[in-house]
C-alpha angles and dihedrals in degrees: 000000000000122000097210121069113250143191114245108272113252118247094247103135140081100204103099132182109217094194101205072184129232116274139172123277094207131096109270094249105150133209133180097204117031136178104286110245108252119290114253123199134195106302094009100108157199113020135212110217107212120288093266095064099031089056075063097053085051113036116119125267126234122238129271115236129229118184118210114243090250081048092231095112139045128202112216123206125193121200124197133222129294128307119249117248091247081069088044081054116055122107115307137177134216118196135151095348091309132116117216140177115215101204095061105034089237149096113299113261140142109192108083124161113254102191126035133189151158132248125195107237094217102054105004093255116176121227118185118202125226135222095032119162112263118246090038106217105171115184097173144353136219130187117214114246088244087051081236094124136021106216123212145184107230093201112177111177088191092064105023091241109149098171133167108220136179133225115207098232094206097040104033109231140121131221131166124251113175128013130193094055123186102213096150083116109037133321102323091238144042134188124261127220116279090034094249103106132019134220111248138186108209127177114265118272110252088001081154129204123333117271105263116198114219093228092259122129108237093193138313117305100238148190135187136199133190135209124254102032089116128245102310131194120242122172132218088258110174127197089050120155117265105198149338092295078063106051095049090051091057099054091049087052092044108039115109138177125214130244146187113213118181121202095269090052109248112145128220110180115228117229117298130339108261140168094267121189087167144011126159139168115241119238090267094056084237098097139049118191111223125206115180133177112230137195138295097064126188142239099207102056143027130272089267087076104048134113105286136183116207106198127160110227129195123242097281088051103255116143109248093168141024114208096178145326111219130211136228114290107209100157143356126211120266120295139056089260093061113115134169124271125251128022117012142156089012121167145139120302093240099207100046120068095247122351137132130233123193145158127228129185116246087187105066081258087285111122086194087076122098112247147156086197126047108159129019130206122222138183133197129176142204126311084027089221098128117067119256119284123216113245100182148346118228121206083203132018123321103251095185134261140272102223115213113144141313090278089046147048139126122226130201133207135172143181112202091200091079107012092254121170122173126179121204139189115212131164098232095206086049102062095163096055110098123257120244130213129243113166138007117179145117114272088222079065104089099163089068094046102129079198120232134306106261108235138207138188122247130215095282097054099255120126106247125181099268114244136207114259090254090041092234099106131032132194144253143197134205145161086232090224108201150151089284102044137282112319108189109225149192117203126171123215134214111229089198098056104005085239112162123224114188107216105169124011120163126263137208123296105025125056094219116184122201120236110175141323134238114209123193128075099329093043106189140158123228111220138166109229123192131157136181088301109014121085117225115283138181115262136188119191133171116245097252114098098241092047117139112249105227109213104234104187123012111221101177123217103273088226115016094189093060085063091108097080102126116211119196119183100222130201123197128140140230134247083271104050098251102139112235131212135200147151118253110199116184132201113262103264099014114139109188090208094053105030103038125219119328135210111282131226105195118186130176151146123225123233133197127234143183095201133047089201090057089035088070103042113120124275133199124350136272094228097061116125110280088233120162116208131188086244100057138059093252098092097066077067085092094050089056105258121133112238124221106191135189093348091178121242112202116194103196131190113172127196118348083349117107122226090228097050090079096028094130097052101037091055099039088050084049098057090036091060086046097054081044095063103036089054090048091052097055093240104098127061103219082223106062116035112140112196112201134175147168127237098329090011087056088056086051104059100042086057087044085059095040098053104032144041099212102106128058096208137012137199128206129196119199094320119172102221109172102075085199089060083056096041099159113062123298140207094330104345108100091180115098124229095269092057093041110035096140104041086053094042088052098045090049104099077191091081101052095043077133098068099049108102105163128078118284126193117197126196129186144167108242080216101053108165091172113125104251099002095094114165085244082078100062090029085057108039099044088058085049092070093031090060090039094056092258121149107238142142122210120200120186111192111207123230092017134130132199085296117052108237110179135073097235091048099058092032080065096037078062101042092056100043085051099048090047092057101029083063096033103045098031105130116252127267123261108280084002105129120214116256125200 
């Protein structure tokens, strides 16, 4: 859904989502063409789509997984169905691209756990926990580094309660221990080493009522520029302050002050109240690493580019040390490798007592200079006496790094511009001895992905590379993405040689991913194993071969009689070679030879690549739970339509050539293989074939519609279709609008309005925060086919974001998808002949 291109997100949590998937809880009697769901009309408002649809919107979740730091326990969280729009709809702020909620003094949210307990990792034992707050409203969850206590932010919008509470891990019971939290940036609290107290923002003492402006203008909001800075990139960013009432508002929101909770409750503030975005103990407990916004702000980006000041501060929250103070970034040179000069991704060295790691740019941040060094590495360490010293120079982008010890670590870079990734090993307290390389790919290649270091955290609570229990190996985890689908794997590696041993990769018929694995006298690996119908469950299994899984928790089939979806991972290629994957989903009881061809859903997303050979390669796997969400096309599987998800839609451009130079006719190539294959099958009916998306995949469709005639309806989610709206780069394109006219005047659908002739539905959030995909978009291209004559249907959603929260929102998201196809894909009438 984002609208700026990003690396894969490490696996370096232990929080999981096992998504036993959401199902109907209806026979499976199927019907191609349905009562429609009632007609709605301007003002008319909130729909029921039919029962089928709405026993989706309200079948239950399953838990989120959090695994105890020793790995023998595992916190489970439930989370219930979905908020009413009267809880979408309480007061909100937005303010310098945040979202707050000024009850509570927190980010904005509406999905909390309401029951919480504890599983024994070895035999899949419950534990309930007493004296929980009623009713239980969990926004996050923390284990202490000892394993002794399980934290939590009780965060109630309907009373204003935002709480930090403990669980006592050995006798099962809950107590508070802070309240007044100020979680708008995080958590609101964090563990400190030695697992007795725990850092806290709270909001300041007497802080008093919010600043209220009196409605009168006290002068003009104003920006300046001036000439020979150089072409500097500014995004689409949505939620910025307007004008001084704001910015007050802001600080009042924003400010914290610091304190130190220990675990029976009692509270030591930390030096002064401040407008923290970061502030974190280092590994010793002696330290804490500050990072404050300061004034001016700005009108024209988000509070991650304002003025900031990093300091270290003592325990008693004095500054010791200044490590920078940042100016305003109001801008970065052109491309998707630019960053800002000076200090940046710094952090604790997780493995040293005290000591500070940062990048910093060697190229000015602009990634169209020549130069053999673009980021360097530096290291300073407690009392911050010495000058930095200089860890490592990157010939790309600084990526992070996997602490281990001061013989070990493994360091990431990357450069966008070519989907680089490179992978070293270093020995940080050894900065003369030579790197050595682990790994070089693109990231687009996901049969070479060695997968990611499995990480732990260490007594102190800092996640730390897992070793084996002699230190000479460590592990990794991948999706073992291959030719015949993904294969979740553990491998462990020797330091000493870099020699892979394979000790767990996933088997038909179940797609298992590892989790972690528990070495001593009873070895064993934790997974999560699914399959076509079987949800997602907690497994244990020894590390021979032929070792017995143990079932650790038991989430059922939400309907067992709509086991029969049969999923099939299809290949077929486009008029240019490059292979094609999808997933082809068909109706329970549905025989192609008996029954014919039935009406399509087809949904995608498109990707950008910079290598055919890397564009067709496999995606996903066949033995996935067969689960059927709100948010995706597979619930129009119970009303009889076949379902084409994810087909994949690479957009390539190898070498100098750019991806987006030939968007049009790559996609279009790409549909018009999907709609191929699914013809030649005898699953799809030519005729009625619907393509949907959401965000890109919106943008997708409308130039889908605009440049084909393949499909006989669209629907489009939230899509951003005027390129000049979005003049600075977007989703994968780093070029702006004046280097690139013509790309962005062709990939706008906007432009050729003219040409769409089939039915098209748009949705939007009349919220939207997402970068680009401003309401304007759907507001203004829906009024473009109206006035051309087109047929179209625009539905703003109020109080809605990029993702759509409440139930009568998506209850109404359904109705009207469902309406749409239902009218545009119903099979003709007898002797009545298809029109076009």
């Amino acid at each position: 859904m984002t609208q700026f291109p990003a690396r894969r997100a490490k696996r370096t949590s232990a929080v999981l989502v096992l998504c036993a998937g959401l199902l109907l809880s209806v026979p499976p009697v199927l019907a191609l063409t349905p009562p429609p769901a009632a007609k709605a009309s301007q003002g008319e408002g909130y729909r029921l789509p039919s029962a089928a649809l709405q026993a989706v919107v309200d079948a239950p979740r399953a838990p989120s997984l959090s695994l105890s730091p020793r790995r023998d326990l595992t916190a489970l969280l439930q989370t219930p169905a979905l908020p009413s729009i009267a809880q979408v709809a309480a007061p909100e702020l937005k303010l310098a691209g945040l979202r707050i909620n000024p009850k509570t003094v927190s980010d904005s949210r509406f999905s909390f756990g309401n029951k919480l307990w504890l599983v024994s990792n070895s035999d899949g034992a419950e534990r309930q926990i007493t004296g929980l707050p009623q009713p239980l409203s969990v926004a996050s969850l923390a284990w202490s580094p000892d394993q002794k206590y399980l934290a939590f932010n009780q965060l109630d919008p309907a009373t204003g309660a935002n709480e930090l509470w403990l669980v006592d891990v050995e006798s099962g019971s809950a107590r508070r221990v802070a309240e007044n939290l100020n979680s708008i940036v995080g958590n609101g609290y964090a563990w400190l080493p030695g697992g007795d107290a725990l850092l806290v923002l709270q909001r300041p003492a007497g802080q008093g009522e919010p600043p209220k402006g009196d409605g009168i203008p006290t002068g003009p909001a104003v920006q300046e520029t001036i000439a020979g800075q150089g072409v500097r990139t500014v995004r689409t960013y949505q939620d910025l302050l307007k004008n001084e009432d704001d910015a007050r508002l802001f600080e009042y929101y924003l400010k914290s002050q610091p304190v130190r909770v220990a675990i029976n409750g009692q509270a030591t503030p930390i030096g002064a109240p401040g407008l923290f975005l970061g502030l974190s103990s280092s590994p010793d407990g002696n330290y804490l690493l500050s990072q404050r916004v300061e004034r001016p702000f700005s009108y024209a980006v988000p509070v991650s580019r304002f003025p900031r000041h990093i300091e270290v501060l003592d325990t008693q929250g004095k500054v010791v040390h200044t490590v920078a103070k940042l100016p305003l970034v109001d801008g970065l040179p052109t491309g998707n490798d630019a960053v800002p000069t000076g200090v940046r991704s710094i952090a604790w060295r997780a493995d040293a007592p005290a000591m500070l790691v940062w990048a910093e740019a060697q190229d000015g941040g602009d990634p169209s200079r020549e130069a053999a060094i673009r980021d360097a590495v530096l290291v300073q360490a407690a009392p911050f006496e010495k000058p930095p010293v200089t860890l490592a120079q990157l010939g790309s982008r600084y990526a992070g790094i996997t602490w281990s010890s001061g013989d070990v670590a493994l360091l990431d870079e990357y450069w966008w511009k070519t989907r680089q990734v490179k992978q070293w090993k270093i020995s940080p307290d050894n900065p003369q001895q030579a790197p050595t390389l682990l790994s070089e790919r693109s990231e687009d290649d996901r049969y070479s992905d060695p997968g990611e270091p499995l990480l732990r955290a260490d007594d102190a609570g800092r996640v730390r590379l897992q070793l084996s229990a002699d230190g000479g190996s460590y592990y990794r985890i991948g999706d073992g993405a291959s030719a015949e689908g993904d294969r979740p794997f553990l491998d462990r590696i020797d330091l000493a040689s870099g020699k892979s041993e394979r000790l767990f990769h996933s088997q038909a018929p179940y797609y298992e991913m590892p989790l972690t694995i528990i070495e001593g006298d009873n070895a064993r690996i934790l997974t999560y194993r699914e399959s076509n119908d079987v949800p997602a469950n907690l497994f244990a299994r020894g590390l021979a071969a032929d070792a017995t899984p143990v079932e650790l928790t038991h989430f059922a089939h939400p309907l067992p009689q709509l086991r029969g979806v049969k999923k099939e991972q299809i290949r077929y290629k486009r008029n240019d070679g490059v292979e094609l994957t999808a997933d082809l989903l068909l109706p329970p009881g549905y025989d192609p030879k008996k029954d014919g061809p039935r009406p399509v859903l087809m949904w995608a997303y498109p990707a950008e690549f910079k290598s055919a050979e890397d564009a067709s390669q496999v995606t996903g796997s066949k033995y996935r739970f067969n689960a059927v969400s709100y948010w995706g096309p597979q619930a129009f599987l119970a009303k009889g339509y076949v379902v084409l998800n994810n087909p994949t839609m690479p957009i390539i451009g190898e070498g100098d050539a750019e991806p987006n130079d030939t968007y049009v006719p790559q996609l279009v190539a790409s549909a018009e293989a999907a709609v191929d294959e699914v013809v030649k099958r005898g699953v799809g009916d030519r005729e009625r074939i619907a393509v949907g998306g959401h965000s890109y995949g919106a943008f997708m469709t409308a130039n889908l519609l605009a440049h084909t005639r393949l499909f006989k309806a669209g629907i489009a989610r939230s899509g951003a279709y005027n390129r000049t709206l979005t003049p600075f780069g977007f989703q994968a394109e780093e070029r702006n609008y004046w280097q690139a006219q013509d790309v962005y005047l062709k990939m706008s659908p906007f432009n050729y309005a003219d040409k769409i002739k089939d039915p098209i539905l748009f949705i939007h959030g009349q919220d939207d925060n997402n970068s680009g995909t401003f309401p304007v978009q759907s507001e203004r291209m829906f009024a473009a086919v109206k006035g051309l004559g087109g047929t179209s249907r625009l539905v703003m959603l109020p109080n809605e974001s990029h993702g759509y929260r409440a139930r009568e929102s998506i209850m109404t998201m359904l109705a009207e998808s469902e309406s749409w196809l239902d009218k545009w894909l119903a099979a003709p009438k007898a002797g009545e002949a298809k029109k076009r």
